[in-house]
C-alpha positions as CSV (number, residue, x, y, z in Angstrom):
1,X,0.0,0.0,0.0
2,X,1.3,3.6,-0.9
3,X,1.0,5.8,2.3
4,X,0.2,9.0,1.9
5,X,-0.3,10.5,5.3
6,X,3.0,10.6,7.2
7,X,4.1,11.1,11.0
8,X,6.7,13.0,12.6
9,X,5.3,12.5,16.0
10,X,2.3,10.6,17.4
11,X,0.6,10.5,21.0
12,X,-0.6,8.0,22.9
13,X,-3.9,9.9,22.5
14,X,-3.4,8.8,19.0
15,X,-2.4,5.5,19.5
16,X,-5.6,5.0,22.1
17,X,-8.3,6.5,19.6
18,X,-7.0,3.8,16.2
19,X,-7.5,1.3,18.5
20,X,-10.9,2.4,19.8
21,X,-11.8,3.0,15.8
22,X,-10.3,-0.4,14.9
23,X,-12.8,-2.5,17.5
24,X,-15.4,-0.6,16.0
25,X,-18.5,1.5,17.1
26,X,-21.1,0.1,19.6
27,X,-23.4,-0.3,17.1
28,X,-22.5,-1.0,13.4
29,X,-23.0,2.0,10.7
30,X,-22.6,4.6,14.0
31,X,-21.4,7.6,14.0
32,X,-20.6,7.2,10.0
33,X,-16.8,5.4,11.4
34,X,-15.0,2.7,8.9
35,X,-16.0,-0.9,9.4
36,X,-12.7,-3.2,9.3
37,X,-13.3,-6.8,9.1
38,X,-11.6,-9.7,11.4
39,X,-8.2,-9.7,9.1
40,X,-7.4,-6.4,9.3
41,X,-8.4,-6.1,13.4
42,X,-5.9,-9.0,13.7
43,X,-3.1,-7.8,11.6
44,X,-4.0,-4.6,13.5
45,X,-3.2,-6.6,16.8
46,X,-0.2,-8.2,16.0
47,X,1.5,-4.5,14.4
48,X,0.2,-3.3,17.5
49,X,2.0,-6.3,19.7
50,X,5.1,-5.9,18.1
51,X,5.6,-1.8,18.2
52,X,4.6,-2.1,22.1
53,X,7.0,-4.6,22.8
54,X,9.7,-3.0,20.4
55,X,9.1,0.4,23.0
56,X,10.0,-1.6,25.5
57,X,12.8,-3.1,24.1
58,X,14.4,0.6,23.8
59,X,13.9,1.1,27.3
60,X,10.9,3.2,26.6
61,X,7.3,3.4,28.5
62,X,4.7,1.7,26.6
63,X,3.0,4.9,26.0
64,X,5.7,6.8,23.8
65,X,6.3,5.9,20.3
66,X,9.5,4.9,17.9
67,X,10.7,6.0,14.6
68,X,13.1,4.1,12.2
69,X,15.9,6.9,11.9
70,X,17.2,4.8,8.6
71,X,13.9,5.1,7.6
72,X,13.4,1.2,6.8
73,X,11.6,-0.5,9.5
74,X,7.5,0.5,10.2
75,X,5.6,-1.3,12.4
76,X,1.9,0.3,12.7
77,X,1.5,4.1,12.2
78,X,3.3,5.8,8.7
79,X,6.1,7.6,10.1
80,X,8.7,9.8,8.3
81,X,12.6,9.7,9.1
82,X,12.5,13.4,8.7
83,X,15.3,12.8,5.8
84,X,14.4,16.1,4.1
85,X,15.7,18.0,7.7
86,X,18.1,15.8,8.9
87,X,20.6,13.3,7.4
88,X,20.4,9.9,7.8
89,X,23.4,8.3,9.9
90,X,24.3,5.0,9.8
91,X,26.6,2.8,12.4
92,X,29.9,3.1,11.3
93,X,33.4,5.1,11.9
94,X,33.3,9.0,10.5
95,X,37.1,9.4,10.4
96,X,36.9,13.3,9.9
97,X,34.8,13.9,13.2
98,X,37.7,11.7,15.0
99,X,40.1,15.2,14.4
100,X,37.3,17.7,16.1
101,X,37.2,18.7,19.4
102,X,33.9,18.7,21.4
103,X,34.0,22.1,22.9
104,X,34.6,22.9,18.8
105,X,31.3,20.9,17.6
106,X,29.5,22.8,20.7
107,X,30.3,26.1,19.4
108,X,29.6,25.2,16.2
109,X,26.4,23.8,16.7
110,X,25.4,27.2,18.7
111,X,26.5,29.6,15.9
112,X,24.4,27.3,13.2
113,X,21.4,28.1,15.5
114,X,22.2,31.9,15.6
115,X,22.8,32.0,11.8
116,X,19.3,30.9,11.3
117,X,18.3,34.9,12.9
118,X,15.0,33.7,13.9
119,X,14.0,33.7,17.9
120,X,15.6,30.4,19.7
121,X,13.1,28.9,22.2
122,X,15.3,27.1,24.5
123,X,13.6,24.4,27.1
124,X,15.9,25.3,30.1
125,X,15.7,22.4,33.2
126,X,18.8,23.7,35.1
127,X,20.7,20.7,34.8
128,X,23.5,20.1,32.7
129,X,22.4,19.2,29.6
130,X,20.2,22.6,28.9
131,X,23.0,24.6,31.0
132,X,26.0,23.9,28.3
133,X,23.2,24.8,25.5
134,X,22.4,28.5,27.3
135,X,26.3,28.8,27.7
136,X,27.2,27.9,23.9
137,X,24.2,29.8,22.9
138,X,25.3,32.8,24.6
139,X,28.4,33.1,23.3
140,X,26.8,33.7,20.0
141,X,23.4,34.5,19.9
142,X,22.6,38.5,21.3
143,X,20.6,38.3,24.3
144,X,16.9,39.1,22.6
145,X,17.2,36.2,20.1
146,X,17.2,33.9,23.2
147,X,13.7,32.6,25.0
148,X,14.5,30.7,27.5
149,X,11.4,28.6,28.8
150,X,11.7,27.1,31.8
151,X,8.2,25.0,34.0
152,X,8.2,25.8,38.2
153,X,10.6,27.6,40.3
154,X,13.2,25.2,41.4
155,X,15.0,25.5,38.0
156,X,16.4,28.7,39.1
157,X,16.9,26.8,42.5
158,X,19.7,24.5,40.3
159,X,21.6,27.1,39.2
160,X,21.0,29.9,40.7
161,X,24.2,31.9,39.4
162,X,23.0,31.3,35.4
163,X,19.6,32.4,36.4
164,X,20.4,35.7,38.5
165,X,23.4,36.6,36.2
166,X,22.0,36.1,32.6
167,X,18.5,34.1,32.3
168,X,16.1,36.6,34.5
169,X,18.2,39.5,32.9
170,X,16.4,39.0,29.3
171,X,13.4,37.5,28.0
172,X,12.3,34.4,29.4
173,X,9.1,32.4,30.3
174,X,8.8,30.9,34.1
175,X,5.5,29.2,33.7
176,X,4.1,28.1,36.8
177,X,0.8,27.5,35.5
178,X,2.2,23.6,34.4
179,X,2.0,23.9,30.7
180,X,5.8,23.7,30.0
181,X,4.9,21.5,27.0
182,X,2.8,24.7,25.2
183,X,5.3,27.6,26.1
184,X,7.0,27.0,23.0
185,X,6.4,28.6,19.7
186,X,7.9,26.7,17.1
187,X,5.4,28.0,13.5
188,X,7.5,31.0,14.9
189,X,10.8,30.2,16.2
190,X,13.4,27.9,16.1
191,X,12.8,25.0,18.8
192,X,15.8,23.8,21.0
193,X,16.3,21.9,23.9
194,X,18.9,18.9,25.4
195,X,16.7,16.2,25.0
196,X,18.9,13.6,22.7
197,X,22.1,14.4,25.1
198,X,21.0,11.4,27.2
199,X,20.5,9.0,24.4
200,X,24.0,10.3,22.6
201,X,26.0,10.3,25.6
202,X,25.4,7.4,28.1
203,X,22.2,7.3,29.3
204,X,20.6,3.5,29.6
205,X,16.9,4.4,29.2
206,X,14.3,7.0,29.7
207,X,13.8,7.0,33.2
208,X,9.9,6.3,33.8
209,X,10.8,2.9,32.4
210,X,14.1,2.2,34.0
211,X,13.6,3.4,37.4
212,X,12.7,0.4,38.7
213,X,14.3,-2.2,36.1
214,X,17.2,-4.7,36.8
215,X,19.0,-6.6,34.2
216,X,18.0,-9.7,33.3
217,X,19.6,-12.0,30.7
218,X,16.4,-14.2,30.7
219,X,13.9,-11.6,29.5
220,X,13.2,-10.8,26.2
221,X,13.4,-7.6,26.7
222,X,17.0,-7.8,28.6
223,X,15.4,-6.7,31.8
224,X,12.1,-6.7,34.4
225,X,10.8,-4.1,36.5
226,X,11.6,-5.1,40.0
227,X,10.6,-2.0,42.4
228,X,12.3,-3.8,45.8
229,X,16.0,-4.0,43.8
230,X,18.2,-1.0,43.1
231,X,18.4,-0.4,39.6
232,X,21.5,-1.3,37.6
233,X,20.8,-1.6,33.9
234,X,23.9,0.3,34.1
235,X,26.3,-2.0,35.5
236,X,26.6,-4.3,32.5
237,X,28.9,-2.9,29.8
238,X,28.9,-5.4,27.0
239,X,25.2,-5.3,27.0
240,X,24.8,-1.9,27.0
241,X,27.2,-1.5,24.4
242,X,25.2,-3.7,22.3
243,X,21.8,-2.4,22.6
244,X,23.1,1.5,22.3
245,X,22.8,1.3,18.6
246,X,19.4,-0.2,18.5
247,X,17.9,2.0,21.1
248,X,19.5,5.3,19.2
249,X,18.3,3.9,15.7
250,X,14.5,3.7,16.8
251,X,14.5,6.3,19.5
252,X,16.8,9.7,18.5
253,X,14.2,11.2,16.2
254,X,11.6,11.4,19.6
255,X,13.4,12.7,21.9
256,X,12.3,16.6,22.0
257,X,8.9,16.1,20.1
258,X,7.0,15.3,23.3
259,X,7.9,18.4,24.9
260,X,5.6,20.4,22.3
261,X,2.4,18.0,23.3
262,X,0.3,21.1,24.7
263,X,1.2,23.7,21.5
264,X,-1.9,25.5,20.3
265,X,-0.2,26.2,16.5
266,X,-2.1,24.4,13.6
267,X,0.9,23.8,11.7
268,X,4.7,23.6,12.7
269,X,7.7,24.9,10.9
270,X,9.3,21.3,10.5
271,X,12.8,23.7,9.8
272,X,12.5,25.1,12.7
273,X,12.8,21.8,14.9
274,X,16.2,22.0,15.9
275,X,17.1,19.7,19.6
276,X,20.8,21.1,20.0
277,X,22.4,18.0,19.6
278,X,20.3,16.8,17.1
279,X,23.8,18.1,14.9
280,X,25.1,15.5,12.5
281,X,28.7,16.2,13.4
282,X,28.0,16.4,17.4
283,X,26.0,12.3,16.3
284,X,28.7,11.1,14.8
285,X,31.3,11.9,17.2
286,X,28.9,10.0,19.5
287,X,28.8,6.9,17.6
288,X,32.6,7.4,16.9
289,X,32.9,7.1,20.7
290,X,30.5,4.2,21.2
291,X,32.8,2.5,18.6
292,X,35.9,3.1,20.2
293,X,34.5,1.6,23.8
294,X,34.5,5.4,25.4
295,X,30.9,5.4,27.2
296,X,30.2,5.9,30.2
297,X,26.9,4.4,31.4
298,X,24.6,5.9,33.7
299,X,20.9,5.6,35.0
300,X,19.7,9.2,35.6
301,X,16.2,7.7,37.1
302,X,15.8,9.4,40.6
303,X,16.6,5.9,42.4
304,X,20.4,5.5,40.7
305,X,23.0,6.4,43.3
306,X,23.6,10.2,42.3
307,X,27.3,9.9,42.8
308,X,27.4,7.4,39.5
309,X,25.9,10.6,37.7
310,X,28.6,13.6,38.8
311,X,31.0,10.8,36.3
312,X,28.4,10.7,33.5
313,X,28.1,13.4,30.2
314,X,31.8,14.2,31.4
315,X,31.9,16.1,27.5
316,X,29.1,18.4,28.6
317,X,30.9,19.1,32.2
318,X,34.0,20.0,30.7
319,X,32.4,22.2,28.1
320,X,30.6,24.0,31.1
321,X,34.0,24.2,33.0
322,X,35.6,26.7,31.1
323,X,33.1,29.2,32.6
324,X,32.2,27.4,35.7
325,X,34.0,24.3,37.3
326,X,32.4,23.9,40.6
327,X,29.0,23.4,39.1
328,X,30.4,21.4,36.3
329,X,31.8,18.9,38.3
330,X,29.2,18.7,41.2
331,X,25.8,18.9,40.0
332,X,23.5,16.0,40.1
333,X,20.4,14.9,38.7
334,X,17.5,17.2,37.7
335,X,13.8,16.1,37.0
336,X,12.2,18.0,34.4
337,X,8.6,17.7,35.9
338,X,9.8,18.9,39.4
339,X,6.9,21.4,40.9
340,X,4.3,20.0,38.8
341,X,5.8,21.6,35.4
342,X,3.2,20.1,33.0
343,X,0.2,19.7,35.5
344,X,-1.4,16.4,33.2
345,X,0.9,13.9,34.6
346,X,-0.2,14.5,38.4
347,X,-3.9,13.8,37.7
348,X,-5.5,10.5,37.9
349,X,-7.3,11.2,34.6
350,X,-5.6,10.3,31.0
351,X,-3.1,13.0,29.7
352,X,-4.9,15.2,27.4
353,X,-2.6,17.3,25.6
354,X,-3.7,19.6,22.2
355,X,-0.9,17.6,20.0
356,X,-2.2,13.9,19.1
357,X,-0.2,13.7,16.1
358,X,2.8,16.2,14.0
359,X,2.4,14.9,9.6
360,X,5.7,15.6,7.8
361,X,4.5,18.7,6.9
362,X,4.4,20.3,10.0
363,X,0.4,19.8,10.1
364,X,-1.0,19.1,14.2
365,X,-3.3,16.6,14.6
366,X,-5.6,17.6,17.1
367,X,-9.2,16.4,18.3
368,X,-10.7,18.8,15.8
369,X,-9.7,17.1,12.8
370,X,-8.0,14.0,14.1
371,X,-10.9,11.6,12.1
372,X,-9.0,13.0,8.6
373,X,-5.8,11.1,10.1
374,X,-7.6,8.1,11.3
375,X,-7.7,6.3,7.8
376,X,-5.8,3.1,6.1
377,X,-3.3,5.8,4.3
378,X,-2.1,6.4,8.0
379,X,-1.0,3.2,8.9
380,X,1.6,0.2,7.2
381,X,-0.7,-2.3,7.7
């Protein structure tokens, strides 16, 4: 089947409404909805199986979603590799990055952002990750072409020098109404934020699924959640060095999308998704490391012994050094959703953000028009 209808980015509110289309209405010929018969629900099922348990697989909650980065495997929903944006990077040795220095590809990174002279929304936690992205940026970049977005008040509580001595100083957003995830404004501006640092540079899962998982060799997945063991997904090397490929091949392009689930846009500027280290050279220097056995592995789930962490991303901590060593070298963990910054995932209800879907054309799928994206050109079925 030729697909027309493409995805960037899909919800679980997306995910949730095909399979509520798929069983069917109550009563047949309602509410006008498509009628599939009992080979399509159960091809339907099994897509479904195998997507859920590939999530897992890359250490990722049930409830998020993967995309091929080579642009070869699909599994239910059409998605796009976002080729036309970005290039596509296989596994192997890029001999020209092995000459660059980090701190180079950082600055280099920054100035392509500036040269774009559009407004740079910047998602700013605190931690070190968005830190060395405000300090590159600002090197470059004249104070009112930065807005920096940050959710609740104990970001400025993590680094309180940043925040007195440049961040409150210029334009910025401290929402503490818990929409973090609609501040930004990217049909405007270009988007940024330190969301694929984790996945480049150690990290061995997103942490809702590995907080409570220890390894297990059994499993098919390589490990079970176990809530009364410390986790330590981190402690096996080999097998960490050979699931970081798989995990970065399905998982890189979704980093940063979900922290645009609450925009209110009808249409993105696709060009203007730009995650900082969502840089081609800045990837490849990461894979050149993974090849050359130079990771360090860490769990940054809020039950991992923080003092594994002040060793991990030790590329981002020196970067930060050369303006400020004592935090470089001694700050800890940070959770984004500290003080309730994006007020949906406190509730007992389901999360209910504007964004159930992003089309490669920038086009948001939302409950207004989401029935024109629940049809067989969406899916690979």
């Amino acid at each position: 089947m030729t697909n027309s209808i493409k995805f960037v980015f899909i919800s679980d509110d997306y995910r949730r409404a095909w399979d509520k289309y798929v069983k069917g209405a109550p009563r047949k010929g309602q509410y006008g909805w498509l009628e599939f018969d009992d080979d399509f629900k159960e091809k339907y099922k099994l897509a479904r199986e195998r997507e859920e348990f590939m999530i897992q697989y890359c250490h990722r909650s049930k409830h998020s979603y993967i995309n091929d980065a080579l642009g070869v495997d699909q599994f239910v929903y059409s998605m796009d590799n976002m080729e036309k944006y970005y290039p596509v990077l296989n596994y192997q040795y890029y001999p020209e990055i092995s000459r660059e220095d980090f701190n180079d590809l950082m600055m280099k990174r920054a100035q392509e952002l500036a040269s774009m002279d559009r407004v740079i929304d910047v998602l700013y936690s605190g931690g070190i990750d968005s830190t060395a992205i405000i300090l590159a940026l600002k090197e470059v970049c004249p104070r009112d072409q930065l807005h920096i977005i940050a959710g609740g008040t104990s970001v400025i509580r993590h680094y309180e020098k940043l925040w007195d001595n440049y961040i409150s100083g210029g334009w910025h957003t401290l929402d503490e109404s818990g929409n973090l995830y609609g501040q930004a404004e990217p049909d405007k501006h270009i988007y940024t934020s330190g969301c694929e640092a984790d996945r480049l540079f150690g990290s061995v899962g997103y942490p809702p699924q590995v907080d409570d998982a220890v390894r297990d060799p059994d499993s098919p997945l390589g490990y079970k959640i176990n809530r009364t063991k410390t986790p330590n997904l981190e402690e096996d090397e080999e097998w960490n060095y050979e699931m970081w490929w798989t995990i970065t091949r399905y998982t890189f392009l979704t980093q940063s999308f979900r922290l645009l689930q609450n925009i209110t846009c009808k249409k993105m500027d696709l060009n203007n998704y730009q995650p900082f280290f969502r840089d081609a050279d800045i990837h490849k220097w990461a894979i050149n490391e993974h090849i050359n056995k130079n990771m360090y592995w860490y769990n940054h789930g809020p039950r991992s012994p923080e003092e594994k962490f002040l060793s991990a991303k030790m590329m981002l901590r020196d970067f930060i050094a050369q303006w400020d060593k004592d935090y470089a070298y001694n700050k800890g963990k940070t959770r984004l959703m500290e003080q309730q910054a994006q007020k949906e995932f406190f509730s007992p209800l389901p999360n209910n953000f504007h964004v159930k879907a992003i089309t490669d054309d920038g086009t948001i799928v939302d409950k207004d028009n989401i029935m024109e994206y629940l049809v067989p050109e969406a899916l690979t079925i």
